[in-house]
TORPA-4810 file (N, C-alpha, C, O; in nm, 3 decimals):
<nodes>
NODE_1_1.712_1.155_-0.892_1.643_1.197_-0.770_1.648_1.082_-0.669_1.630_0.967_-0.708_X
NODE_2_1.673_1.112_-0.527_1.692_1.044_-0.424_1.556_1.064_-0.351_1.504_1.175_-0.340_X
NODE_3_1.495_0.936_-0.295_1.370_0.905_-0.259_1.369_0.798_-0.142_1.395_0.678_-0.148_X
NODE_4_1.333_0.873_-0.035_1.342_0.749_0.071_1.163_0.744_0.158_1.110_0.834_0.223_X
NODE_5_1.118_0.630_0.130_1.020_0.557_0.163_1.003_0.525_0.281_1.106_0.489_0.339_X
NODE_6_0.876_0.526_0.363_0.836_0.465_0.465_0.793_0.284_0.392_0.735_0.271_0.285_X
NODE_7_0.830_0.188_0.463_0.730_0.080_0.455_0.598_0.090_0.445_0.540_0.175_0.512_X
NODE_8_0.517_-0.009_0.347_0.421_0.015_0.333_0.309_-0.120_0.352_0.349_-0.233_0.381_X
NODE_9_0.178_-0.091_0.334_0.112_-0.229_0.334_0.018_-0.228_0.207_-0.095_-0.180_0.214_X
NODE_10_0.071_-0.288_0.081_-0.036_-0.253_-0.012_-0.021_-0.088_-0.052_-0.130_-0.036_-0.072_X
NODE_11_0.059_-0.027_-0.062_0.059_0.101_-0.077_0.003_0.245_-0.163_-0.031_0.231_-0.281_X
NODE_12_-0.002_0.335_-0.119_-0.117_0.400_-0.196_-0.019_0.454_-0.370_0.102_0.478_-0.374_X
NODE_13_-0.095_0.458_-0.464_-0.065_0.510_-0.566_0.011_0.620_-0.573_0.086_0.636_-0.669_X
NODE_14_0.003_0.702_-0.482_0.158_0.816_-0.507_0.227_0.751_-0.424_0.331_0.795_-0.472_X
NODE_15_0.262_0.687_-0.344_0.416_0.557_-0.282_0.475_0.549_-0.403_0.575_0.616_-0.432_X
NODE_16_0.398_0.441_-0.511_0.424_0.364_-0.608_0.482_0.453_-0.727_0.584_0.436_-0.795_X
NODE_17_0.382_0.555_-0.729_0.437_0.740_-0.847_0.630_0.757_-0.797_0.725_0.727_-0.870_X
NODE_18_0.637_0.798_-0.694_0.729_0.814_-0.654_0.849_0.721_-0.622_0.959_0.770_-0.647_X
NODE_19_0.847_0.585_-0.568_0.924_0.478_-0.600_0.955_0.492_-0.779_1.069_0.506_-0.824_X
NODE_20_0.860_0.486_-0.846_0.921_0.453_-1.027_0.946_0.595_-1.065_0.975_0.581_-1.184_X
NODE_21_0.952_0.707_-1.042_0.983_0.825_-1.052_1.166_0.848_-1.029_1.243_0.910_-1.101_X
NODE_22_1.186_0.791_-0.933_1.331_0.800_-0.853_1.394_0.751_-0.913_1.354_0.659_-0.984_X
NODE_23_1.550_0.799_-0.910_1.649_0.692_-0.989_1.698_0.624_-0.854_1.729_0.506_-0.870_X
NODE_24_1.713_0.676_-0.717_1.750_0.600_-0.611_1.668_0.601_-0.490_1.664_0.704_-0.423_X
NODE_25_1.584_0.465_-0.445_1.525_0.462_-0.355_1.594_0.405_-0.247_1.684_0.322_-0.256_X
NODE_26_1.539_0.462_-0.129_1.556_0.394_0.004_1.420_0.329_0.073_1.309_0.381_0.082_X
NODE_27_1.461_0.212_0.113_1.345_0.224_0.175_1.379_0.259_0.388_1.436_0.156_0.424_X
NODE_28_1.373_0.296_0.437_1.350_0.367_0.607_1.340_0.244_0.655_1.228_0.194_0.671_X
NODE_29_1.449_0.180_0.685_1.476_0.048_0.800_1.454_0.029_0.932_1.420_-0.062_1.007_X
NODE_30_1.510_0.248_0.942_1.561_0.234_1.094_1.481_0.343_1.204_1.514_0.381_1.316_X
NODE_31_1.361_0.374_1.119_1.269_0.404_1.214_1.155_0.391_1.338_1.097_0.284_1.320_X
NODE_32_1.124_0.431_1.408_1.027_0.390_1.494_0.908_0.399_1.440_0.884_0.493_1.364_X
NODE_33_0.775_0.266_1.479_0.687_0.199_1.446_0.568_0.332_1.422_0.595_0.387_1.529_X
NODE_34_0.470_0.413_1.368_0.397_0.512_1.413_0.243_0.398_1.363_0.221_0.306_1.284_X
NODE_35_0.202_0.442_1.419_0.100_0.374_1.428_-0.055_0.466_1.296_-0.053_0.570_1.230_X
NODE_36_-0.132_0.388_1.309_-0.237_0.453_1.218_-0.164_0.496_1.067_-0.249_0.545_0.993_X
NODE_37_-0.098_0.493_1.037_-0.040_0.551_0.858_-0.035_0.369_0.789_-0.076_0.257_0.821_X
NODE_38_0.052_0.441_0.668_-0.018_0.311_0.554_0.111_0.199_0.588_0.115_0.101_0.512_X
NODE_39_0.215_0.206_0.697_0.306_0.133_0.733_0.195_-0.056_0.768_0.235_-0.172_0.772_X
NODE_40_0.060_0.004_0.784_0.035_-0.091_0.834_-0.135_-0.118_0.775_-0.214_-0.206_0.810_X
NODE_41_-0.150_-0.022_0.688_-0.304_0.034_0.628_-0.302_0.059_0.460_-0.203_0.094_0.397_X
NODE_42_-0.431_0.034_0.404_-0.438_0.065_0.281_-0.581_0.092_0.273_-0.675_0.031_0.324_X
NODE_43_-0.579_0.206_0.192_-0.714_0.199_0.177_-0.756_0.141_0.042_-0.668_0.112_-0.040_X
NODE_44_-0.938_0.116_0.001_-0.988_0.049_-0.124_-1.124_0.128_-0.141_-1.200_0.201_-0.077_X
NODE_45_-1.109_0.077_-0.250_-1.283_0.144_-0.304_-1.380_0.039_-0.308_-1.353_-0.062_-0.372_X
NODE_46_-1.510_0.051_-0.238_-1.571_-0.050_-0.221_-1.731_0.009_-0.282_-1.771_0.120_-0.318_X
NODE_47_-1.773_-0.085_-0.275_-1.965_-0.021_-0.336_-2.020_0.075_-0.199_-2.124_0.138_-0.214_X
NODE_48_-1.933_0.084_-0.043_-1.953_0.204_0.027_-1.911_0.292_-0.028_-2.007_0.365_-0.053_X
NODE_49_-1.821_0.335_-0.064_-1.727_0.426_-0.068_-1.560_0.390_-0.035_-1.539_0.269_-0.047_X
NODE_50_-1.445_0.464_0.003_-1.311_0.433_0.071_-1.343_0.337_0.199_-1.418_0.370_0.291_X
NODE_51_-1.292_0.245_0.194_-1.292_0.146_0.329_-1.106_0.153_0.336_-1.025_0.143_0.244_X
NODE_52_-1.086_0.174_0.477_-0.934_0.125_0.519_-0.942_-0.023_0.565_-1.040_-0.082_0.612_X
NODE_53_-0.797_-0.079_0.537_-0.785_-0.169_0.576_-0.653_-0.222_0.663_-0.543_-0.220_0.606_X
NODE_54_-0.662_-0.264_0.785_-0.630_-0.224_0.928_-0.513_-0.374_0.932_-0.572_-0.480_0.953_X
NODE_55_-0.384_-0.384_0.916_-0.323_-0.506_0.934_-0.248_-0.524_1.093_-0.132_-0.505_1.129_X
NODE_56_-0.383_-0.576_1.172_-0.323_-0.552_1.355_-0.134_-0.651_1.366_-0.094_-0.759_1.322_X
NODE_57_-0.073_-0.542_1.445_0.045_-0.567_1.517_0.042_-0.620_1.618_-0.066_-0.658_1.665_X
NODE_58_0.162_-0.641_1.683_0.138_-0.705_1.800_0.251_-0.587_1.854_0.355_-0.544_1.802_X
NODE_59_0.169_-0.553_2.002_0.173_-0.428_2.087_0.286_-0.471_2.190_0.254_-0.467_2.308_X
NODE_60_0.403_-0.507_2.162_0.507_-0.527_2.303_0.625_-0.403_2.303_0.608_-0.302_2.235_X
NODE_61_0.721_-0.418_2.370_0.865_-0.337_2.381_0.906_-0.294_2.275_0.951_-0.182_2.293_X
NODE_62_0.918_-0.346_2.102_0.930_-0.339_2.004_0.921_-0.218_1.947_0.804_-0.186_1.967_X
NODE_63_0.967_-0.141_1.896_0.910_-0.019_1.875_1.018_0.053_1.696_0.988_0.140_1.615_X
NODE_64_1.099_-0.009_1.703_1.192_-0.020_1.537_1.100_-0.117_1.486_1.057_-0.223_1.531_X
NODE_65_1.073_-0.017_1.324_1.026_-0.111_1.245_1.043_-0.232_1.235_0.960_-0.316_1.268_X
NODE_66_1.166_-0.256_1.180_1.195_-0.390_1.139_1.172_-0.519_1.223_1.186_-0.636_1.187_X
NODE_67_1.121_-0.452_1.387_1.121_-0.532_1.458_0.969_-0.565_1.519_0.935_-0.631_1.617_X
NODE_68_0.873_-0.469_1.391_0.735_-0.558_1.442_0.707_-0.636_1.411_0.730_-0.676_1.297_X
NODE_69_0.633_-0.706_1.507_0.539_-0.805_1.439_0.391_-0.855_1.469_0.323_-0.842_1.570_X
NODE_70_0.361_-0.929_1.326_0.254_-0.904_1.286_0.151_-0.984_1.344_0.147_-1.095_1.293_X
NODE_71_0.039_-0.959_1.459_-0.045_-1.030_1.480_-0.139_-1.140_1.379_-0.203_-1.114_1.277_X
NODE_72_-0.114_-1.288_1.460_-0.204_-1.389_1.420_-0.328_-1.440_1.450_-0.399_-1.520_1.389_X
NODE_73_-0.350_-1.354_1.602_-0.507_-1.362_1.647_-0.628_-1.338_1.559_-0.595_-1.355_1.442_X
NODE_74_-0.697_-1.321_1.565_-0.844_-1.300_1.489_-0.831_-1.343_1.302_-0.757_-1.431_1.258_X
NODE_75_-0.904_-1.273_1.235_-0.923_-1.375_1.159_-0.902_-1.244_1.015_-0.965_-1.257_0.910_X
NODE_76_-0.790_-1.109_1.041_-0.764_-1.069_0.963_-0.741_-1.068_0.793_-0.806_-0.997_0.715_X
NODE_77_-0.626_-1.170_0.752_-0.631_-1.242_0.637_-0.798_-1.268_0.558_-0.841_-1.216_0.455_X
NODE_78_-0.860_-1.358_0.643_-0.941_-1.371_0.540_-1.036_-1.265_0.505_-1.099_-1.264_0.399_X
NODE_79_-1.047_-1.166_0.608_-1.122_-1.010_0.651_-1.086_-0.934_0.530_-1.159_-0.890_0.440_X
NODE_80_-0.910_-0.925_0.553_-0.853_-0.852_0.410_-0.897_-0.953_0.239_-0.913_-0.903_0.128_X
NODE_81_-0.902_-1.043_0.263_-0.889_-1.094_0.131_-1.002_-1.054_0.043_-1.013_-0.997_-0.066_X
NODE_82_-1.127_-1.137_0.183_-1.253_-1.108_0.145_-1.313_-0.966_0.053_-1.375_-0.954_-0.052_X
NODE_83_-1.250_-0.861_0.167_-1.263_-0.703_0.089_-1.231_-0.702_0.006_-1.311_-0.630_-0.053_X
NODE_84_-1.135_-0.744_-0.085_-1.066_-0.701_-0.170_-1.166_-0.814_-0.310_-1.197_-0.769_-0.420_X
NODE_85_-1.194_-0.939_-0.268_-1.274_-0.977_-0.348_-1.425_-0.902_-0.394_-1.471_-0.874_-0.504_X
NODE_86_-1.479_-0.885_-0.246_-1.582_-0.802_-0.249_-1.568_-0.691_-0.325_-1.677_-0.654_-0.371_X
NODE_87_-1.446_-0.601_-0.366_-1.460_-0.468_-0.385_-1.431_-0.460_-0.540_-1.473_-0.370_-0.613_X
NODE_88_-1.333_-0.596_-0.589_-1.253_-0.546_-0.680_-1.327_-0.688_-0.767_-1.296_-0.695_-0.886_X
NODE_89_-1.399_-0.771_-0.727_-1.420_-0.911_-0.790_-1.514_-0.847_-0.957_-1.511_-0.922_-1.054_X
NODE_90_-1.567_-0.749_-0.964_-1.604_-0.753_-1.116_-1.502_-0.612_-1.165_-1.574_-0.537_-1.231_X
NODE_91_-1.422_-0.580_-1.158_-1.333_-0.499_-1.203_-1.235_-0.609_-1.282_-1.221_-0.723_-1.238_X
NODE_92_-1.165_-0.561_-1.413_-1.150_-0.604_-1.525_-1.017_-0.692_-1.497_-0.993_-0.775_-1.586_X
NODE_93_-0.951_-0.689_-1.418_-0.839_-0.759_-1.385_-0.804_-0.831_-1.286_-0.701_-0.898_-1.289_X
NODE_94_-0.895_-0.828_-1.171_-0.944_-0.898_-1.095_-0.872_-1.094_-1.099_-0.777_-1.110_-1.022_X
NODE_95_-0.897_-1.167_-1.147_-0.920_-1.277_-1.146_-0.809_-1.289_-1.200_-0.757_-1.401_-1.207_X
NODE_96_-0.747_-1.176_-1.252_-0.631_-1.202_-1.351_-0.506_-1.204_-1.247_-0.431_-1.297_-1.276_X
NODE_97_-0.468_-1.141_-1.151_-0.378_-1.110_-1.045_-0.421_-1.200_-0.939_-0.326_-1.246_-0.876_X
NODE_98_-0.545_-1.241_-0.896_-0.553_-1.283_-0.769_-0.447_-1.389_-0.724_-0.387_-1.386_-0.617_X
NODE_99_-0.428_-1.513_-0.858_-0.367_-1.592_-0.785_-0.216_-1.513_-0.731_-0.132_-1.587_-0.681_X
NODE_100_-0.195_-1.410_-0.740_-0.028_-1.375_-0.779_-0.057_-1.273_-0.618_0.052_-1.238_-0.572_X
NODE_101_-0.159_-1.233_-0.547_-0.191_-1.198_-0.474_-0.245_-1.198_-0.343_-0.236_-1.103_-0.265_X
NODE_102_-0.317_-1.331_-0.314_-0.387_-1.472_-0.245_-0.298_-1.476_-0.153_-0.324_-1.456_-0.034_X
NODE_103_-0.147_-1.507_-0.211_-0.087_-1.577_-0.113_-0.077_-1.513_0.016_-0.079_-1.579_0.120_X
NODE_104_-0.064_-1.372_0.014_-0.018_-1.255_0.108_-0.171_-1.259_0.231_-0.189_-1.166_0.310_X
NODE_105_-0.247_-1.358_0.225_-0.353_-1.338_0.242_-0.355_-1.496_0.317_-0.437_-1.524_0.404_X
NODE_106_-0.285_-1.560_0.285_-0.314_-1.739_0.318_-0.158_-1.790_0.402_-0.172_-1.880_0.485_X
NODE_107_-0.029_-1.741_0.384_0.059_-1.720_0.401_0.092_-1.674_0.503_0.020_-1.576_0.523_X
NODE_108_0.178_-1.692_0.601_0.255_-1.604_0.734_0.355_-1.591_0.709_0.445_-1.659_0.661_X
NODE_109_0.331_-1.439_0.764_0.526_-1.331_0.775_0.479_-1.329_0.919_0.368_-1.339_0.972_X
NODE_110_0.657_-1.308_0.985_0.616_-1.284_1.136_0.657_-1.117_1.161_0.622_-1.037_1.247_X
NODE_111_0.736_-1.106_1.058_0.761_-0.945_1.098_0.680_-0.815_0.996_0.678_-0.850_0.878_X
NODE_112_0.635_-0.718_1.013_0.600_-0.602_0.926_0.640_-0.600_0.808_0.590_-0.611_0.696_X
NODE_113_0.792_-0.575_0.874_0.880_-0.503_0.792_0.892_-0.620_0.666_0.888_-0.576_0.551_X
NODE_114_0.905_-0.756_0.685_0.934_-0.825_0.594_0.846_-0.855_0.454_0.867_-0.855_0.333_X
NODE_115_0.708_-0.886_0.567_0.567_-0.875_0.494_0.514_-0.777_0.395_0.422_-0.796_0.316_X
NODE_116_0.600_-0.651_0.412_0.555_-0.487_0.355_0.665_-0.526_0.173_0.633_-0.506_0.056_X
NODE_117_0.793_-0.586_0.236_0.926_-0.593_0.128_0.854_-0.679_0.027_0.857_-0.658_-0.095_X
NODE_118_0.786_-0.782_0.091_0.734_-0.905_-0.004_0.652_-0.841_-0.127_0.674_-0.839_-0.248_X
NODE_119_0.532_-0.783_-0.035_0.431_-0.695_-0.124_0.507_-0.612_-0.215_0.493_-0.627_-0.336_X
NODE_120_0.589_-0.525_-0.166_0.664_-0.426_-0.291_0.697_-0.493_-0.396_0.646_-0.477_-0.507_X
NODE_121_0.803_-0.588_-0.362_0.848_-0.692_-0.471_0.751_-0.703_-0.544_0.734_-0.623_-0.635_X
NODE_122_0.663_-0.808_-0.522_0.566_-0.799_-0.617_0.490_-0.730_-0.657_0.459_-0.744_-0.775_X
NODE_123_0.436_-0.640_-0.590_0.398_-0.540_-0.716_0.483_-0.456_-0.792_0.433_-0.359_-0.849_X
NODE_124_0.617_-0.482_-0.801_0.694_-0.425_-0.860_0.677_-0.501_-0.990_0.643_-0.445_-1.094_X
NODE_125_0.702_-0.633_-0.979_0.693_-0.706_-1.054_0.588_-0.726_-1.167_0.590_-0.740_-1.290_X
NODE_126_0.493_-0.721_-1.065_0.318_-0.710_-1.164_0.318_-0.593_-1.224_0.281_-0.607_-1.341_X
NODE_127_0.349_-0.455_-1.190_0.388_-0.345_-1.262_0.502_-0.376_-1.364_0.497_-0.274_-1.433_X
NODE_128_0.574_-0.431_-1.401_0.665_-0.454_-1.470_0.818_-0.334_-1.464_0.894_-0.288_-1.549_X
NODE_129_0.801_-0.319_-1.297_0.928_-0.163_-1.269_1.026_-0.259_-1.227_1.007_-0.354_-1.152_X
NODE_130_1.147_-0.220_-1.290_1.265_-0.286_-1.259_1.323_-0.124_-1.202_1.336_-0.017_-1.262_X
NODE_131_1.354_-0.171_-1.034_1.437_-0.062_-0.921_1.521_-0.111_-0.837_1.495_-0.213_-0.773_X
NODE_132_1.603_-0.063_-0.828_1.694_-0.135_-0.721_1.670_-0.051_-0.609_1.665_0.072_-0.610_X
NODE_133_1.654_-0.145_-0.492_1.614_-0.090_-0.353_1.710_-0.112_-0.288_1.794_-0.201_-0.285_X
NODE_134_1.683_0.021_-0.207_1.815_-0.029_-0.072_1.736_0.020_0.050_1.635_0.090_0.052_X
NODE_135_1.802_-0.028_0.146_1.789_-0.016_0.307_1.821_0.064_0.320_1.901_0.095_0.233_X
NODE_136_1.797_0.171_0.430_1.856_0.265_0.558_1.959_0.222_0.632_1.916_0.121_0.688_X
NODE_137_2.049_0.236_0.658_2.149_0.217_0.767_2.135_0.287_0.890_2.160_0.234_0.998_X
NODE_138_2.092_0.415_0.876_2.075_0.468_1.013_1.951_0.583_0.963_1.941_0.619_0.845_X
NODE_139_1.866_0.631_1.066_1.747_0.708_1.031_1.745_0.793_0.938_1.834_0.878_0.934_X
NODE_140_1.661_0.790_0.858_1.686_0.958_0.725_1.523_1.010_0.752_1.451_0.937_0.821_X
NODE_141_1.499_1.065_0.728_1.370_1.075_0.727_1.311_1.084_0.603_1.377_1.112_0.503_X
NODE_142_1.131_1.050_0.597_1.112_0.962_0.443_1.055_1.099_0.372_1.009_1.195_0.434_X
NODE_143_1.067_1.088_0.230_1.063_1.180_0.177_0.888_1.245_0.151_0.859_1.362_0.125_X
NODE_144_0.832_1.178_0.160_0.659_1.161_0.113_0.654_1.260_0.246_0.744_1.261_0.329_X
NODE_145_0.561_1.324_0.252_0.532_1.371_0.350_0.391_1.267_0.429_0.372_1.234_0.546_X
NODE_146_0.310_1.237_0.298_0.189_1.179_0.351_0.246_1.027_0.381_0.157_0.946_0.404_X
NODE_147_0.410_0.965_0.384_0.423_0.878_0.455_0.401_0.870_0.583_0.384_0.755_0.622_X
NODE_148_0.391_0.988_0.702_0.370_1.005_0.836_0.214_1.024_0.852_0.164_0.975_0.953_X
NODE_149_0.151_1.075_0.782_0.014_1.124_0.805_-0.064_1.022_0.786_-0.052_0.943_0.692_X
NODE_150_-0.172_1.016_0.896_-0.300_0.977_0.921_-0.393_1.025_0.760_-0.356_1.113_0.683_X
NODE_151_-0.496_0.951_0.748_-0.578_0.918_0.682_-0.674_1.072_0.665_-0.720_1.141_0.574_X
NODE_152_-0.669_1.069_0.815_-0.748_1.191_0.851_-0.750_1.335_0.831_-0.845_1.413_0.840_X
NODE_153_-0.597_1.361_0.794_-0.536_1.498_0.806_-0.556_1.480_0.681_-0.545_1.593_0.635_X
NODE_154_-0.590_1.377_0.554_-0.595_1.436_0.430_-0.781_1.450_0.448_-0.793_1.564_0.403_X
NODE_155_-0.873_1.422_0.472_-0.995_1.452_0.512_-1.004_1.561_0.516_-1.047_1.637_0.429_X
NODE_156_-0.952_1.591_0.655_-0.973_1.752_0.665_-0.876_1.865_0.607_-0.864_1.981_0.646_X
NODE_157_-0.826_1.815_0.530_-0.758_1.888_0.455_-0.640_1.985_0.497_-0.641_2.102_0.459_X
NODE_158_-0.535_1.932_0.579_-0.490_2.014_0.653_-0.346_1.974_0.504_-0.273_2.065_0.464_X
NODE_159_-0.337_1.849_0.456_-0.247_1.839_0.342_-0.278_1.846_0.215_-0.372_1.768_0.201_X
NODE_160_-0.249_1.905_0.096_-0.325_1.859_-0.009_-0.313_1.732_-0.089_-0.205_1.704_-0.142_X
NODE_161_-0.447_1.631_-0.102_-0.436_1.532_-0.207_-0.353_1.511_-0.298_-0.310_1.602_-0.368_X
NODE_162_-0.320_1.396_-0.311_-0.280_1.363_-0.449_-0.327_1.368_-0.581_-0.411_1.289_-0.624_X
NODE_163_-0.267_1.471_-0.657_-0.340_1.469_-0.774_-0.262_1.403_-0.888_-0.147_1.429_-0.922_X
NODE_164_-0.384_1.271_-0.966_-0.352_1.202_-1.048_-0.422_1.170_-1.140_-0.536_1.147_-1.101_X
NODE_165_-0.403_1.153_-1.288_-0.493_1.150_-1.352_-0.617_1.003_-1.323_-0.609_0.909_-1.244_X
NODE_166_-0.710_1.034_-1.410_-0.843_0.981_-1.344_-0.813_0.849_-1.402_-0.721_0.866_-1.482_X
NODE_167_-0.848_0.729_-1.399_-0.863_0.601_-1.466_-0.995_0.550_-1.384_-1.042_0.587_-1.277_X
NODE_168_-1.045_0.430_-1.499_-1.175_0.332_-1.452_-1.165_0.295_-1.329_-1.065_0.286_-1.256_X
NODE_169_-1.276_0.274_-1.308_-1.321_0.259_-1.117_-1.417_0.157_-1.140_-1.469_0.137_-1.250_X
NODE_170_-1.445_0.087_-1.025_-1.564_0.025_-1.041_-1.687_0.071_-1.001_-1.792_0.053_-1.062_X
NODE_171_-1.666_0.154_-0.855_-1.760_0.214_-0.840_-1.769_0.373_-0.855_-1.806_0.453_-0.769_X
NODE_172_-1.711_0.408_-1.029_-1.642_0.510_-1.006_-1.818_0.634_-0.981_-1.837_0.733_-0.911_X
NODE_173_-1.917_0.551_-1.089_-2.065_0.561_-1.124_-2.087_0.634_-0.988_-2.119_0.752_-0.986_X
NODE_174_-2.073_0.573_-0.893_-2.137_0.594_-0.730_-2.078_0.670_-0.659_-2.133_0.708_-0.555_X
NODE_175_-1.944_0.716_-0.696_-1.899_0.742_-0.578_-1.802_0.886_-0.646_-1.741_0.960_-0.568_X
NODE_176_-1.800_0.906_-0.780_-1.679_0.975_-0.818_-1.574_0.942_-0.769_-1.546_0.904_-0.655_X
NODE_177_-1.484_0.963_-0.903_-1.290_0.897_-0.911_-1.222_0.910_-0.754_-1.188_1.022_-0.715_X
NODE_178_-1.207_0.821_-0.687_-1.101_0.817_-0.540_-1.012_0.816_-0.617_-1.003_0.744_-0.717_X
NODE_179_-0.894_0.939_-0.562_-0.763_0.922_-0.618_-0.692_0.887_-0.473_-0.732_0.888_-0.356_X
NODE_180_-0.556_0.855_-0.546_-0.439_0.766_-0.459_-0.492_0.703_-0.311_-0.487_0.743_-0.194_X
NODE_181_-0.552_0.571_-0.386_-0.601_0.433_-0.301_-0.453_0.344_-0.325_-0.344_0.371_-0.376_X
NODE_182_-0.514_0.224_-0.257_-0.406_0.126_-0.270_-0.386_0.107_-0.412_-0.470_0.134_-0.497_X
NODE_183_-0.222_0.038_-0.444_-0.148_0.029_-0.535_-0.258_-0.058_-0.632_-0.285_-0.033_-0.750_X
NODE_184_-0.325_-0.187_-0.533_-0.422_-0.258_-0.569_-0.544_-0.197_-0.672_-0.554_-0.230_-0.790_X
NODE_185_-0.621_-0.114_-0.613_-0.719_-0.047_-0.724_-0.659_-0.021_-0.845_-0.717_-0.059_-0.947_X
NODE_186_-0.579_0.022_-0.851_-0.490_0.060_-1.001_-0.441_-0.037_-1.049_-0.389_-0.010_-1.157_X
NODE_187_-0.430_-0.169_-1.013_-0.370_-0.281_-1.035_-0.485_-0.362_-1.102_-0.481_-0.417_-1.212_X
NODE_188_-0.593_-0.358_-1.012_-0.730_-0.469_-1.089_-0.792_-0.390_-1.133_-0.904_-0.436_-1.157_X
NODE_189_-0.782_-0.269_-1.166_-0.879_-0.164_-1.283_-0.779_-0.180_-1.402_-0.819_-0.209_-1.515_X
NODE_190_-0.653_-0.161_-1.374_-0.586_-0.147_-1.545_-0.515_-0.175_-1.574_-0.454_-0.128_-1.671_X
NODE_191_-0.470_-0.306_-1.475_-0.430_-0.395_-1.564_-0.284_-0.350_-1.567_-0.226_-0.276_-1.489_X
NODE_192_-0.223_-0.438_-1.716_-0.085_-0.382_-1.766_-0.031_-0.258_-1.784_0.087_-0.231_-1.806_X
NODE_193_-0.141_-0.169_-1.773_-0.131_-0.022_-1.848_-0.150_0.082_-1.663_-0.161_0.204_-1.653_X
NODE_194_-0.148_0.010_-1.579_-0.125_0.092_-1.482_0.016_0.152_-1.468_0.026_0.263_-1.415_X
NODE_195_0.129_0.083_-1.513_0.211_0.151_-1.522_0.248_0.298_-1.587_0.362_0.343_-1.584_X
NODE_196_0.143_0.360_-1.643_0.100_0.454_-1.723_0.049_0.553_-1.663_0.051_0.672_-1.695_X
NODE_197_-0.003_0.496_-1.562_-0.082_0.631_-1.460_0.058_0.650_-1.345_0.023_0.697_-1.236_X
NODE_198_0.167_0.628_-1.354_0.249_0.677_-1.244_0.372_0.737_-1.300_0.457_0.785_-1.224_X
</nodes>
């Protein structure tokens, strides 16, 4: 099966289903930038509930992926890191990944597109999925449908959810099972054996 991907940031658990599902991925080089989807967003489970998390661009002529880039103003990084400590710091794997994770957080990429490749890699890696990726050469369009869609249209239900089986949560007590969050929740809930839920 042939599978072509939007870029992602931290990506949600069916991205990740579907990347290790495929025998050939693409990842979409040569598209234009859309704003609000997970090209640039991830969501997490926090003791609120789903919090998104917002990685600001920088707004010029630019408009091909490969050719954004990633705002250094305000004080993002440590915004993202923080959440993710906050959300995921007594979940069972936690402390176990951070250092392997930190860096993406302390570290500068100047472009999206590059910053998004880094993250895959490694969580490819921390998943233990060996895939060979390739680029786009010229536009295809990506296969996910909920790669284009807003956050929102799965809210109101105009798409249907991802359905995946349930695994430990931290706040699963409070809030009932969030399915397909960032790659992350599935990563500091279970560990080695997340590869199991995709």
């Amino acid at each position: 099966m042939h599978t072509i991907l939007s870029t992602t940031y931290f990506g949600p658990i069916e991205w990740y289903s579907q990347l290790y599902r495929s025998d050939c991925v693409y990842l979409e080089a040569c598209e234009t930038f859309q704003k609000q989807t997970i090209r640039n967003r991830c969501t997490i489970a926090t003791a609120n509930g789903r919090q998104t998390l917002s990685l600001p661009v920088v707004h010029d002529d630019a408009t091909m992926i490969t050719d954004i880039r990633i705002s250094n103003h305000g004080k993002w990084r440590t915004e993202h890191w923080n959440a993710l400590a906050s959300a995921y710091g007594e979940s069972p794997f936690f402390d176990y990944y951070a250092d392997d994770i930190k860096p993406f957080f302390t570290n500068q990429w100047e472009h999206l597109f590059d910053f998004n490749l880094a993250i895959m890699r490694k969580m490819l890696e921390l998943l233990d999925i060996e895939k060979d990726i390739n680029l786009t050469a010229a536009y295809r369009q990506p296969s996910m449908q909920t790669a284009t869609l807003q956050e929102e249209d799965t809210k109101k239900g105009s798409i249907a959810p991802f359905e995946q089986k349930t695994y430990y949560q931290v706040f699963q007590q409070k809030h009932g099972f969030m399915p397909n969050l960032s790659i992350l929740d599935l990563l500091f809930n279970m560990g080695n054996e997340a590869i199991l839920y995709l």
